[in-house]
N, C-alpha and C positions, 0 to 999 in steps of 0.2 A: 624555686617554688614561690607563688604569689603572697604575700601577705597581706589577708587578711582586713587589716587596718587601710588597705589601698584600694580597694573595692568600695563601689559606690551601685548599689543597685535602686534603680529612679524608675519613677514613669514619667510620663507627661499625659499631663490631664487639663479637658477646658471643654467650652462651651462648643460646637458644630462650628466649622469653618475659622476660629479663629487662632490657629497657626500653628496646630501642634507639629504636622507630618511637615512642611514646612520649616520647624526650628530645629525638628529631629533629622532632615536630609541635609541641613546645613550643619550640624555637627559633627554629622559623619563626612562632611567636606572634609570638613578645619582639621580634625580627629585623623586623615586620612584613609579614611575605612573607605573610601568609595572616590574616583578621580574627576566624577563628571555630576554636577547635583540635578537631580531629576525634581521636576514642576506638578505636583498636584494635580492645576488646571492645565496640565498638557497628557495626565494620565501616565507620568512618566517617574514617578516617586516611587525612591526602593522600597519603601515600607507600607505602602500600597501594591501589592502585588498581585492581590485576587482583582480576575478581572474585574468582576461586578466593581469592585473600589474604583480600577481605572477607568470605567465606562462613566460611574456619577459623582468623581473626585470627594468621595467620601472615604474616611474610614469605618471598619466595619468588625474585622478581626482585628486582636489586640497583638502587636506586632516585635517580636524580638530582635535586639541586637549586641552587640560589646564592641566597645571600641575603648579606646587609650588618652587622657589628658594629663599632662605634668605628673608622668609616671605611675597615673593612678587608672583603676580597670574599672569603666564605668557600663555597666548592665541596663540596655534603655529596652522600659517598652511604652510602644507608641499607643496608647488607648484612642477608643470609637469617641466621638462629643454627641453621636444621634442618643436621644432616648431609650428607642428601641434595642440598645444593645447595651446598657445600662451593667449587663451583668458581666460583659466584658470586661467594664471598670472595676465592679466589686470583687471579681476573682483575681484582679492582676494587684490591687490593694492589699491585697490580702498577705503577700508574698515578698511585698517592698518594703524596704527602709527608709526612699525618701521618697519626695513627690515634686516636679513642677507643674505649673499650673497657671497654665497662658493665658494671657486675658486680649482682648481686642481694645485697641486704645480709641476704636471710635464706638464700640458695641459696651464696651466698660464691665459689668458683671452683668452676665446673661443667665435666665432661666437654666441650663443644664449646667452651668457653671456651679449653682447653690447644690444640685442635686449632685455634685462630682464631692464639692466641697466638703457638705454631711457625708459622705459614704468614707473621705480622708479622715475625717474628726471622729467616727465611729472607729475606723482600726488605729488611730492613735498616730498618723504618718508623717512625721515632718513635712514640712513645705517651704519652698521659694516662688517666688511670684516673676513671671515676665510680662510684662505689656508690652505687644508685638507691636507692629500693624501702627506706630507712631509719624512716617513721614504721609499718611492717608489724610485726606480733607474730613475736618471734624475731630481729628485724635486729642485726646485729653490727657495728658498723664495725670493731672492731679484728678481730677474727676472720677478716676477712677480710682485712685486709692483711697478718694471719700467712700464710695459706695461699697470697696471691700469691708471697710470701717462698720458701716451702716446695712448692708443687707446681709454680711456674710459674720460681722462680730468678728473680724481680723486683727488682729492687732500688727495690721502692717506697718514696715517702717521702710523709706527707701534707702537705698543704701549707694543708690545712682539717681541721678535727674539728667533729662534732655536739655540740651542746647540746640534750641530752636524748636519749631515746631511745623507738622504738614510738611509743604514740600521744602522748608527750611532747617528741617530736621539735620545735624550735619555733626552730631558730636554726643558725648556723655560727661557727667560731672563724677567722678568716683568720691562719693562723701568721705570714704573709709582715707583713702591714699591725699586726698585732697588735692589730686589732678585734675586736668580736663584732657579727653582724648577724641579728637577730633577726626571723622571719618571720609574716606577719599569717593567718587563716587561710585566704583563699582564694593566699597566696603572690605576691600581683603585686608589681610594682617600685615599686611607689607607698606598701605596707606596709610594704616593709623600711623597718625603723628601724638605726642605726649606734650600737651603745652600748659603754661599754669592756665589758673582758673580766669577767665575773662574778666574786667574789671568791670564791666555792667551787669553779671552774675555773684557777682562776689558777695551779696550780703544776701541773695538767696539759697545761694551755697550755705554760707552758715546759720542762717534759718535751720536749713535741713540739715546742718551736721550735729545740731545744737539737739533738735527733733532725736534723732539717731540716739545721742548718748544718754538724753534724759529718758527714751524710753526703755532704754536696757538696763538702767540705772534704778527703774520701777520692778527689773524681773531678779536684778543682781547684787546683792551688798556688796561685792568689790567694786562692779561699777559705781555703784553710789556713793561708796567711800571716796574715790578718786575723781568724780563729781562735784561732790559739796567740800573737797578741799580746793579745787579746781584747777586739780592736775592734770595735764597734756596725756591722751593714750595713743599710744605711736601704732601705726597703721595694724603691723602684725600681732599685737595684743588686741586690739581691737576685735580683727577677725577671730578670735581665739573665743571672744564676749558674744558675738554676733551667733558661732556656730554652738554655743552651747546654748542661749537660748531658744535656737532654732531648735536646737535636738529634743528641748525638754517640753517644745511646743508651744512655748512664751513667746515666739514673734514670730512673724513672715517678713524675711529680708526680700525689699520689692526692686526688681534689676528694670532696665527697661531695650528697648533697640527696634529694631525691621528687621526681620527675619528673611524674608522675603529679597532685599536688596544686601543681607547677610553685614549688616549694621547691627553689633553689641553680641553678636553669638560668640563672639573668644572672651567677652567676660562674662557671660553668661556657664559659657566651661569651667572659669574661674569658678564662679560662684557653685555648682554643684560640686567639686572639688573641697571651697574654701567651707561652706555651710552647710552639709548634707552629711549624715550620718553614714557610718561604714559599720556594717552586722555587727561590730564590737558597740557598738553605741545603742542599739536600741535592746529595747527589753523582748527577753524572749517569747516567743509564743506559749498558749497553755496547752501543755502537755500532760495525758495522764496515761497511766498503763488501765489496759484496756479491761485484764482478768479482776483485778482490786479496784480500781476508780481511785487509786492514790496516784497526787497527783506527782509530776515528774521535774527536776531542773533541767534544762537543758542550757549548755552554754555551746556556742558555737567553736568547737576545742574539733580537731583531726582526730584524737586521742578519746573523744565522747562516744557515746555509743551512737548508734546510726540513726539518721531520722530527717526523713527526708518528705517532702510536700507536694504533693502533685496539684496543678490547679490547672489544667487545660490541656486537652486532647484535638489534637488535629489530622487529619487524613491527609497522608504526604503520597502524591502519586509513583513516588520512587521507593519508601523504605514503605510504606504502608502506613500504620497507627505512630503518630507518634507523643508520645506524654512529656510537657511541662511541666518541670519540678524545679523547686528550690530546696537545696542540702541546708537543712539548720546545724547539722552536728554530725561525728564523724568523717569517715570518704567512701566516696560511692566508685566502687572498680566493674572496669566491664569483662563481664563473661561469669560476673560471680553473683549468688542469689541471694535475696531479699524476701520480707516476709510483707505483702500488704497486712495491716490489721484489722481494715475498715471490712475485709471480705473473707478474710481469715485463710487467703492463698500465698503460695509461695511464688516469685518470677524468679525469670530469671535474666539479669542486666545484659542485654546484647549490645547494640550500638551507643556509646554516649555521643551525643551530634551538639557545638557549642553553633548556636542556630543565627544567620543574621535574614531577619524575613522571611522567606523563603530557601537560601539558602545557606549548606549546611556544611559544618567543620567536623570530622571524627576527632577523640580525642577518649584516651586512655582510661581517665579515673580523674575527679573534682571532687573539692573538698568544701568545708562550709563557708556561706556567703554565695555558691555558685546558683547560677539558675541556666540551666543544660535541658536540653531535649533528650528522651530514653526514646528508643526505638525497638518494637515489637512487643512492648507490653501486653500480656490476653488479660489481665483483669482487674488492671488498672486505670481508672476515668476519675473524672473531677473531684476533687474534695478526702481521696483518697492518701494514707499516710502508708510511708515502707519504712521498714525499719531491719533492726536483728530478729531471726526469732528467739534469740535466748533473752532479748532484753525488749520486749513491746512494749511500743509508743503508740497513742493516739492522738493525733493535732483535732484542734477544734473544727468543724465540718462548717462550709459556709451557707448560709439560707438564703433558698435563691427564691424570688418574689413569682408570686401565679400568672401565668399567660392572662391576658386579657382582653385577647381576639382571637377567634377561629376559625376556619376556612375549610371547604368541604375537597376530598382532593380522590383522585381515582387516576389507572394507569389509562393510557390512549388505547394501547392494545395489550393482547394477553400475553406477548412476550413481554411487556413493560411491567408484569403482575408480581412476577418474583425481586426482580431489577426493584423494583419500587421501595418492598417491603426491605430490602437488605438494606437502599440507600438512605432511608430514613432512620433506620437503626443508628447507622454511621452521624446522622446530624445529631440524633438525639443524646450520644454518649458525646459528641463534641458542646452540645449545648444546652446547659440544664434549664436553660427559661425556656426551653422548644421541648412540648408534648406532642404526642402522635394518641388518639382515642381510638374506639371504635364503638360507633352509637348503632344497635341491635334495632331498635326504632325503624330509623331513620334508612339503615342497612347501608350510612356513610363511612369512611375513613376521617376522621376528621385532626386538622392539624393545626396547633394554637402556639402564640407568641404572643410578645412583647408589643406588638403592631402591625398595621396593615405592610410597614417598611421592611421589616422582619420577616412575616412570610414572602412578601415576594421575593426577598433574596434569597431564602432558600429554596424557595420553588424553580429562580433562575439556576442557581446551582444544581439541582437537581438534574435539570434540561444539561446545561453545561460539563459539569463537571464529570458528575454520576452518569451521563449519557442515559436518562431514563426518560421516554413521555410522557407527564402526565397534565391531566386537566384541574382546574378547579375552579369552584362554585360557591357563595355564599351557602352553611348550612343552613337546611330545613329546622324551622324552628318544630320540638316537640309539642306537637298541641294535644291537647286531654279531650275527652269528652263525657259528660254528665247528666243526670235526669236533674227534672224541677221539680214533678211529681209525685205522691204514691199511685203507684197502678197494680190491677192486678191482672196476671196472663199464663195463658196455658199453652201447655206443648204436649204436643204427640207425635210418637212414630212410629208409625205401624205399617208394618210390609208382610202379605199375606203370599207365599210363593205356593210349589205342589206340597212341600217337605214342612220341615221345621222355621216357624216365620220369628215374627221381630214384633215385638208387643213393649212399649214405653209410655208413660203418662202422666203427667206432673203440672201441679198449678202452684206458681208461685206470685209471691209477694213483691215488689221491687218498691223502694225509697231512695230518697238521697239521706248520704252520713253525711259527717263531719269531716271536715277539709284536712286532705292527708289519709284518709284514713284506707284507698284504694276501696277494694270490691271483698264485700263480707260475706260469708254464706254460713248460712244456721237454719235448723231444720224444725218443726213443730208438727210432725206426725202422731196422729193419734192413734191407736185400733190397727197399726201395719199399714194400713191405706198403703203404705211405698216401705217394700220390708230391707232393713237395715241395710243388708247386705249392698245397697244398690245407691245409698246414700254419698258414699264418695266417687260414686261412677258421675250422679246427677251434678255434683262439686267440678267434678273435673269438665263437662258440659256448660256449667256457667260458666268457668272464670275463662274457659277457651274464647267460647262468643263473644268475653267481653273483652275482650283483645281487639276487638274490630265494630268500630260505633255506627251509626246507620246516618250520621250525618257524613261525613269523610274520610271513615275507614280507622279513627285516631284509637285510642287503647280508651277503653269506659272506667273511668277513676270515681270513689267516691258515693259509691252505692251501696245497699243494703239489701241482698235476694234474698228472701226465707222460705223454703220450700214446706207447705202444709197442706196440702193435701193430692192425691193422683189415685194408677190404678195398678195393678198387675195383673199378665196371666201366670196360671200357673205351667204353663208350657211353652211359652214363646218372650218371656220377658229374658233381658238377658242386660251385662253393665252397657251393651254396646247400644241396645235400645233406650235405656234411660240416661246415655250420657246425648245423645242426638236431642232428644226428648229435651233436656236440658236446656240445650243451647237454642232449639226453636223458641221456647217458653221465654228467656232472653232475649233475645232479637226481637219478638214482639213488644213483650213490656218497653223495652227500651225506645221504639219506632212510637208507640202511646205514651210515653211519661213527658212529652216536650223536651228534648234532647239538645243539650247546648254547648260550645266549642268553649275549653277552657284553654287559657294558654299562662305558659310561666312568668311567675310574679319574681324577681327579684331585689333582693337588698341590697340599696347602691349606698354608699359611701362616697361623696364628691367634698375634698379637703381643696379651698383654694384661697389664693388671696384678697380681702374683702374688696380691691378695686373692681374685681371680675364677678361679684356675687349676682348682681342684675343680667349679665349676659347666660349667664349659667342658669339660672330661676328661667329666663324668658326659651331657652333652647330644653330644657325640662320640662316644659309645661308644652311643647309642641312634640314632644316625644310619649305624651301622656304618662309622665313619672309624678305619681302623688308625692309631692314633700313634706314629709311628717315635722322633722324638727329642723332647725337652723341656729346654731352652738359657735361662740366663740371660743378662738382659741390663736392667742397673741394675735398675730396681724393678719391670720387666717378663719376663714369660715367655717365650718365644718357643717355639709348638710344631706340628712338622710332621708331616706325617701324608698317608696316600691316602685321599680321601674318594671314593663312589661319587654321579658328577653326580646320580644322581636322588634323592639326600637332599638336595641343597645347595641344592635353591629357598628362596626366604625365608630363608635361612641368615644373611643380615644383618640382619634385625630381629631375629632370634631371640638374636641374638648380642649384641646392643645390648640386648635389655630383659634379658640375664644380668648385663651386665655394666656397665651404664648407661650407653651410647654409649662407655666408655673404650676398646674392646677394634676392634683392625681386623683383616681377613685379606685375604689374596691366594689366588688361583687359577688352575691351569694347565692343561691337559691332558699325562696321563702318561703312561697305555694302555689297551687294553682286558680285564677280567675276566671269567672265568664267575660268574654272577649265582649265589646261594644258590639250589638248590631248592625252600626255602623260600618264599625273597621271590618267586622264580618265578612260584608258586604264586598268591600272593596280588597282583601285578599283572597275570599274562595268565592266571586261573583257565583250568581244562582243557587247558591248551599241551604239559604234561607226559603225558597220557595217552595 
């Protein structure tokens, strides 16, 4: 049986392209989980294995595996660096105890770097640091540990330095052991050589060893004791200092190497092994029982009552559905049931599969610390807790951030019509930042994300995977239409046949209300003129008509009809004559009140950092977004404004290549505007004539 205490479950986390799937297929070299290491840029990387990933050497899904170092079971998952999939990172954080966290030794800390960074220091996650990517023209390793320092508030220490640099790159200093290990050129374990420290490095070496102890000596009174008396701490006590600051989130031990030419990735095994927390070290999740809201201990015990965390659902074309969980407590056996709490159903445990990538290991029953794939779960998806039902648990649910871009989407053909509607069901439970709407308006499907990069992969997936056609189109912006007006107008309808006719007749009022306010109807009959009865016939007449405006057909938002005066017979009036009657009297008034296109005003929110405030002001102002206020807040902007929906498509890419992904916003809906004559103009040519 595994213990416990030997289990290391990690991510790796970093900024787009700088070297995670990479450090992670080199692991599983060294590790021996895999005989042959597959390249990124050859599309041949295990942990890329959705094609879309090996078509544009991205990662995209967040990717499992386990493998074995110095007798300990290390849990890796390979997280996305694109923005757009952001939530892949937040949900695989959520479930770990440590984190790595690659950096690019010529890019140094990048924009989605900070945003990986906060979403670690929000769930509390330990971290070690690698700077890949060092024998490349331009690589820095101190430079970059400045700006961890400086833009990320790190309290990095390194715990290794390079010997050499760029294409001189040819070795490591281990501050801790106080060697130097010097590397062969294709970099295997069988090259490295152990030699003392260089004697033209030797007083930068203890520089940095010196670095090392005072700053753990600031997080530790034993260190500090054995500091200011200036006693020697021999290599394995040290790491003993190193890893509990790390665990308590007091420092980042920074490692460095090439990944790529598989330079420093065996002590980099080291280091998640030597520094990285095992489920006995970190504090547990908050648990409550779901019927009283008191809350619950969990300790990660085989002997604890069950409680288990689901954080990601995938569609496997051979077992079907399969769910992502992490066991915090208890053991989870197959073939035996479970109670979700979040849904208040019972499953029941079919396959447990221990998952590398895409593929997959059966295995009996795992206990706490494990992260296992379930197979055939019905009502099990993201955020989801299982547990006993005689002891319910509920884990804390994770908040997943609003889509903020949408795409209008329809099947090719009508066999694609059912196909469509099931496959997106299937994305949407696998991914909570992807909504599926349907605007009654517009009579669109429409389907929203994270980014323009986001929808196309799932729409590729859709084609590929899902085997479904479907097209898609920027949505139709909802536009409104309103009077300027008071007018007044009449309606009649009268049909005289052999038999029983049709007698209706009504003169009403039309005004513009108050923004928001839609279409009012109120009546000021005096003397019967239009006798009661007939009153919500004539109701249901206006607000039909005013579903359809006489400039472009758009819904008439924003008026005020008052029906006061008309006529009846007493034998041929009838609700079907005064609801016609109605709507004629409408369509009039409305074609006479000067009738104008309003379109949606929205509440943006643009938070960035004040080097980019000019690019963003000058792209806002050609988008016709009024900017109300402009707010500090530390070394960012904060600036709010009404922007009009139909500039705001793309508005987040556009915004990211201004600002180089640093910059975010939010969006609301505010009210509705009359559109420029202008832009009128140039989106419904001739409407004004």
């Amino acid at each position: 049986m595994e213990d416990i205490r030997d289990i290391r479950n990690i991510g790796i986390i970093a900024h787009i392209d700088a070297g995670k799937t990479t450090v992670t297929e080199r692991i599983l070299y060294l590790t021996g989980k895999i005989y042959k290491m597959g390249e990124v840029h050859e599309g041949t990387a295990v942990m890329d294995w959705m094609e879309q990933e090996q078509e544009r050497g991205i990662t995209i899904t967040s990717a499992v595996t386990t493998c074995s170092w110095q007798e300990r079971k290390i849990n890796i998952i390979d997280t996305p660096g694109h923005v757009d999939f952001t939530i892949e990172v937040e949900r695989s954080l959520k479930v770990l105890d440590g984190t790595l966290v690659v950096f690019c030794a010529v890019g140094g800390v990048q924009p989605q770097t900070e945003t990986v960074w906060r979403q670690a220091d929000h769930y509390e996650v330990p971290k070690i640091a690698f700077i890949n990517k060092l024998d490349r023209v331009g690589a820095d390793f101190y430079k970059v540990i400045i700006e961890m320092h400086k833009k990320l508030g790190a309290n990095a220490i390194p715990v290794q330095i390079p010997i050499g640099k760029e294409q001189d790159f040819r070795g490591i200093i281990d501050l801790v052991a106080c060697k130097a290990y010097m590397f062969g050129e294709k970099g295997d374990m069988e090259e490295v050589t152990e030699q003392e420290i260089p004697e033209d490095m030797k007083d930068i070496a203890s520089h940095w060893r010196h670095n090392l102890v005072e700053k753990l000596a600031d997080t530790d009174e034993e260190v500090e004791q054995l500091y200011l008396m200036d006693k020697g701490i021999y290599p394995e006590r040290l790491k003993q200092f190193i890893r509990r600051a790390t665990i308590r989130n007091l420092v980042v031990p920074v490692m460095c190497g090439s990944a790529l030419k598989n330079k420093g990735v065996q002590f980099l095994l080291d280091g998640i092994c030597d520094y990285l927390p095992s489920p006995l070290d970190v504090s547990p999740p908050k648990a409550v029982n779901p019927d009283t809201e008191e809350e619950i201990s969990i300790s990660p015990e085989e002997k604890g009552p069950l409680c288990v965390y689901a954080y990601k659902v995938m569609t496997d074309p051979f077992v079907g559905s399969v769910t992502f969980v992490r066991v915090y407590s208890g053991r989870l056996d197959s073939g035996t049931y479970v109670y979700n709490t979040t849904v208040g159903k019972k499953e029941r445990i079919g396959q447990i599969v221990r998952m590398h990538a895409d593929q997959r290991e059966m295995i009996q029953s795992c206990g706490p610390g494990q992260i296992v794939g379930l197979a055939g779960l019905k009502h099990t998806t993201t955020a989801h807790t299982l547990c006993d039902e005689s002891q319910p648990i509920a884990l804390e649910r994770i908040k997943y951030p609003d889509p903020v871009i949408s795409m209008a989407i329809e099947p090719e053909t009508r066999a694609d019509q059912d196909k469509l509607g099931m496959a997106l069901k299937k994305v949407v439970d696998e991914d909570p930042s992807f909504k599926v709407s349907y605007n009654e308006e517009t009579a669109q499907t429409l389907i929203s994300g994270m980014g323009e990069l986001h929808l196309e992969i799932i729409v590729d997936r859709l084609k590929k995977e899902f085997k479904v056609g479907a097209k898609t189109g920027s949505p139709q912006v909802a536009y409104r239409e309103t009077i300027t007006r008071r007018v007044k107008a009449t309606g009649k309808f009268i049909q005289q046949t052999g038999g029983h006719g049709q007698y209706g007749h009504v003169e009403i009022r039309l005004e513009p209300s108050e923004k928001g306010e839609g279409v009012i109807f109120e009546q000021e009959i005096k003397g019967g003129a239009v006798p009661r009865e007939y009153f919500s016939a004539v109701e249901e007449g206006v607000r039909s008509a005013a579903k359809s405006g006489m400039l472009a057909g758009y819904p008439v938002t924003d008026i005020k009809i008052t029906l006061y005066d008309g006529s009846f017979h007493e034998v041929d009036s009838s609700e079907i004559a005064f609801s016609n009657a109605g709507a004629i009297a409408v369509r009039e008034g409305i074609r006479k009140a000067s009738p104008v296109l309003l379109e949606p005003i929205m509440n943006l929110e643009v938070t960035t950092p004040d080097e980019y405030l000019g690019d963003v002001i000058g792209d806002m102002n050609m988008r016709r977004i009024k900017v109300e206020s402009i707010d500090q807040k530390g070394t960012t902007k904060i600036i709010t404004g009404a922007a009009p929906l139909a500039q705001m498509f793309g508005y987040a890419t556009a915004l990211r290549s201004l600002t180089q992904g640093r910059a975010t916003y939010t969006m609301e809906p505010l009210y509705y505007k009359e559109v420029p004559r202008g832009v009128v103009e140039k989106i419904m040519p001739g409407i004004m004539a």
